[in-house]
N, C-alpha and C positions, 0 to 999 in steps of 0.2 A: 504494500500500500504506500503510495506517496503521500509525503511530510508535506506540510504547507511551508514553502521558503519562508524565512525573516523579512524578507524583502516583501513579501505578497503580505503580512500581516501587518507593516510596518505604514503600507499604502491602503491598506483595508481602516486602521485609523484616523489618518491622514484626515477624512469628513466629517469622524465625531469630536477629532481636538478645534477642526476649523468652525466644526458649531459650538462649541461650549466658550471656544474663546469669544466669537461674534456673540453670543449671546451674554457675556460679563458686559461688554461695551454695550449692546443695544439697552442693555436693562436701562440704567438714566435715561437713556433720550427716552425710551418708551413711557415713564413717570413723568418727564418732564411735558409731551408729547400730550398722554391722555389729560392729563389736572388742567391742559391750558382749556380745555372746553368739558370742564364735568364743576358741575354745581359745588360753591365754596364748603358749605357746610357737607360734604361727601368724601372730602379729600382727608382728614386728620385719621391716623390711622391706620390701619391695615386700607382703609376706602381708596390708598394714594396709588394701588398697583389696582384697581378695580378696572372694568371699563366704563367711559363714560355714558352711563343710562340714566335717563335722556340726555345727551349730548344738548351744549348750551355757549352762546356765545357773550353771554353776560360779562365775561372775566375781560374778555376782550374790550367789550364794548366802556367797560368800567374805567379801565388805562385810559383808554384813547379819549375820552369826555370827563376825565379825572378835572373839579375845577381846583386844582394847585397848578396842573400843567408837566406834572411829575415827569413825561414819560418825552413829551416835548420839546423842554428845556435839555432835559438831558439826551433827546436825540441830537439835537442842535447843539449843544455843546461838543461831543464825540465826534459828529459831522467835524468840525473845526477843527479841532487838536487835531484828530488823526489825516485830515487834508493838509492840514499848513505842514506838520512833523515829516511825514512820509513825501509829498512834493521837497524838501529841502532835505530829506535826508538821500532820497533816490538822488539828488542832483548834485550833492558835495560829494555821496558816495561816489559814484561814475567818475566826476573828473579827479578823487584823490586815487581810486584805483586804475586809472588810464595813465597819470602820474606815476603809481611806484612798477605798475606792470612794465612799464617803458623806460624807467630807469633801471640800469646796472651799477653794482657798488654795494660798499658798505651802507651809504647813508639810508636807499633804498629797503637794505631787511631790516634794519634796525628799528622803523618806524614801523613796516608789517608785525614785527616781531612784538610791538608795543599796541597795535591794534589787537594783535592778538590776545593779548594779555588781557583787555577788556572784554574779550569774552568771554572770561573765567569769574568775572565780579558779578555777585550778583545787585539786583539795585536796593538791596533792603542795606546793603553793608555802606553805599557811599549815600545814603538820601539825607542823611542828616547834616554830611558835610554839603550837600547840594541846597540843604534848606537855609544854610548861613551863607553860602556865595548868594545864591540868589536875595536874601533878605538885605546883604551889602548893597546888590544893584538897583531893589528898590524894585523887584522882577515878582516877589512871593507872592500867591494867593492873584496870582494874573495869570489869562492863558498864553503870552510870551512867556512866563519862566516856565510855564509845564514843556509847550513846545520846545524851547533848550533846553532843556533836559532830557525830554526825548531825542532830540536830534544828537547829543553828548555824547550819552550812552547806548546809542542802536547803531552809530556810526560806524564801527567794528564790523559787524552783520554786514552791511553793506556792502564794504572796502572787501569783505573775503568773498564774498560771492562775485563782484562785477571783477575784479584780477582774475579768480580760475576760469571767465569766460571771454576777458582780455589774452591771455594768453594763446588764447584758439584762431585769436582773429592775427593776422600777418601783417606788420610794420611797414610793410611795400606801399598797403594802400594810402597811409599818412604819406610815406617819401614820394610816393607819386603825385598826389597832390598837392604836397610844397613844391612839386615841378612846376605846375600850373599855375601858383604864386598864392596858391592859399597858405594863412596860418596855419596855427599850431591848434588856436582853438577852431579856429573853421572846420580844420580836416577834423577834431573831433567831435563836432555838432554837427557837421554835416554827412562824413562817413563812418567815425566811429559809431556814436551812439546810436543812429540806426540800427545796427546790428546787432547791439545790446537789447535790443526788444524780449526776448526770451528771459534774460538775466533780471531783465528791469520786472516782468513779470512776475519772480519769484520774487525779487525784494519785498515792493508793493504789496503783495499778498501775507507775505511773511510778517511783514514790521504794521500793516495794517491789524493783522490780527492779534497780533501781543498789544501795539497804542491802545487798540479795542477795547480790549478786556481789562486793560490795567485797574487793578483798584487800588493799589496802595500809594501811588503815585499821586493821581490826583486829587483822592483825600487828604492828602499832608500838603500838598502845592496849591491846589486850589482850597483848600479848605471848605468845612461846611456851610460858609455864608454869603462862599462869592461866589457858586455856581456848583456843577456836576454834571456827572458824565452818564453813561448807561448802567455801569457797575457801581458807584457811588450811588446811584438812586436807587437802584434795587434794596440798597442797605440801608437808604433812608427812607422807605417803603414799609419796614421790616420795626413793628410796634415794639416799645420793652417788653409788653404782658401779652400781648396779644395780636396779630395782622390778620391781613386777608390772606389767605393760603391761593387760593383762584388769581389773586391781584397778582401776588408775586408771581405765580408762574405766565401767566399772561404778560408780565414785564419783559422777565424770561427771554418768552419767545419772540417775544418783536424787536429787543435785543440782540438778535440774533442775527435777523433775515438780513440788516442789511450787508453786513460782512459775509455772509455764506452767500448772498446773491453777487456780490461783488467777485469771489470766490470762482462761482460759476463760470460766470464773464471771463475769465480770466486762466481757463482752465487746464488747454490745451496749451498756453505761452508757458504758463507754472511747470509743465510737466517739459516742454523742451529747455526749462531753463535750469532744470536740475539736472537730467540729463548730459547737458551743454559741458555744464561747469565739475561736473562728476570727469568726465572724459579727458576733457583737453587740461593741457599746463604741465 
C-alpha cells in the first residue's frame, strides 16, 4: 500500500492554515463591518459579533447630522494635514533622493546612512523634544507645526524608497538633456520625475496612510482645543461613563473610506512601485 508523501500532506494543509489565518484578520473588520448598521442598544456584549437584524442606518445617519460637526471638522482637518505633509514630503523626498542617488563619495552615504537611522526612531521617543522646538517657533497647537513634523520624521520613508527606484533609471537620460541645454532641475522635473510615477505611488499611499491614522501626534501638537483629526475625534467621541457604541463605529467606518478609496485609485502604481524598487539598485 502506498504512504501518502510529506509533501502531499504538507499541500493538503496549505487551505486550512490559509483559512484560519484569513479568518484571525477578517474577525475585526467583520465586528467593525456589522455594528456600523445594527441598532446601538444591540451591540454591548456578546450582541457585537451578532448579525445585524434588522439592519439600520441610524448610526450612520447620527455622525453625519451630529450638531457639534464631530465627524466634519475632523474630516476636514485630516483632509489638510495629510495633503499639505504628503504633497511636500513626496517632493523634498524625490529631489533629496535624485541628489544622493546621483552622487558618488563619502559625503553621499553618510547622509543615507543618517536617513536611515531615522527609521529606527520611533515618534513616541523624539515628540516631546519636537513639542519644545516647535513651542520655540511659536509653531504648537497649529496645523504648520503638525505638518513639520510630519514632513521631519516620514522624510527617511521617502529618500529610501524614490533612491532604490532612482537607481533603475540611467544617468544618460539627464547627460543627454544637459546636451540640449536643459538644467539640472529641468532634466529632473521634466525627465526624471516622470518616471518616478510608480515610486511616487507607493510613497503617497504609504505616508498617506500612517498621517491618517496618527493619533498620538496630533493630540499632543494640535491639542484638544484647537482642532482634530479622524482618530482624535473618535476619542473625543468616546464618553468617560458611557458612549454610543453605533456612533463610534459609524465614525469608524467613514474614517476609513477615504484613504482605502484613495488606496484603490492608486493601486496598480502601488504595486509596480514596490516591485520597481525591490529589483533595481
Amino acid at each position: 500500500m502506498r504512504r501518502p508523501s510529506a509533501r502531499g500532506g504538507a499541500t493538503a494543509r496549505r487551505p486550512l492554515l490559509t483559512l484560519v489565518v484569513t479568518s484571525v484578520f477578517f474577525v475585526p473588520l467583520y465586528v467593525a463591518l456589522v455594528n456600523v448598521v445594527k441598532p446601538a442598544a444591540l451591540i454591548p456584549g456578546a450582541g457585537a459579533i451578532a448579525l445585524p437584524v434588522p439592519p439600520t442606518l441610524d448610526n450612520l445617519r447620527a455622525v453625519l447630522t451630529d450638531p457639534t460637526n464631530l465627524f466634519w471638522a475632523s474630516l476636514a482637518n485630516s483632509v489638510l494635514v495629510t495633503t499639505l505633509s504628503v504633497i511636500v514630503l513626496t517632493l523634498l523626498s524625490a529631489m533629496l533622493a535624485h541628489y544622493l542617488a546621483r552622487t558618488a563619495g563619502r559625503w553621499g552615504r553618510l547622509v543615507t546612512v543618517l536617513l536611515l537611522c531615522g527609521l529606527m526612531i520611533p515618534p513616541q521617543v523624539i515628540l516631546v523634544p519636537i513639542t519644545q522646538v516647535l513651542r520655540a517657533l511659536g509653531l504648537m497647537t497649529t496645523v504648520q507645526g503638525l505638518v513639520l513634523f510630519n514632513v521631519g520624521y516620514y522624510i527617511p520613508f521617502g529618500v529610501f524608497v524614490f533612491t532604490g527606484f532612482l537607481k533603475g533609471i540611467p544617468a544618460d537620460l539627464e547627460e543627454a538633456a544637459a546636451i540640449d541645454g536643459a538644467g539640472r532641475g529641468q532634466a529632473f522635473w521634466r525627465i526624471v520625475f516622470p518616471l518616478l510615477r510608480p515610486a511616487t505611488a507607493s510613497v503617497l499611499i504609504f505616508l498617506s496612510v500612517w498621517i491618517w491614522n496618527d493619533f498620538l501626534s496630533p493630540l499632543i501638537i494640535l491639542g484638544p482645543g484647537q482642532g482634530t483629526t479622524v482618530t482624535t475625534g473618535i476619542y473625543r467621541s468616546l464618553g468617560q461613563y458611557s458612549f454610543d457604541y453605533g456612533g463610534v463605529f459609524a465614525l469608524m467606518f467613514l474614517s476609513t473610506l477615504p484613504v482605502l478609496i484613495f488606496y484603490l485609485a492608486l493601486q496598480k502604481q502601488f504595486v509596480k512601485g514596490l516591485t520597481g524598487g525591490a529589483t533595481k539598485g
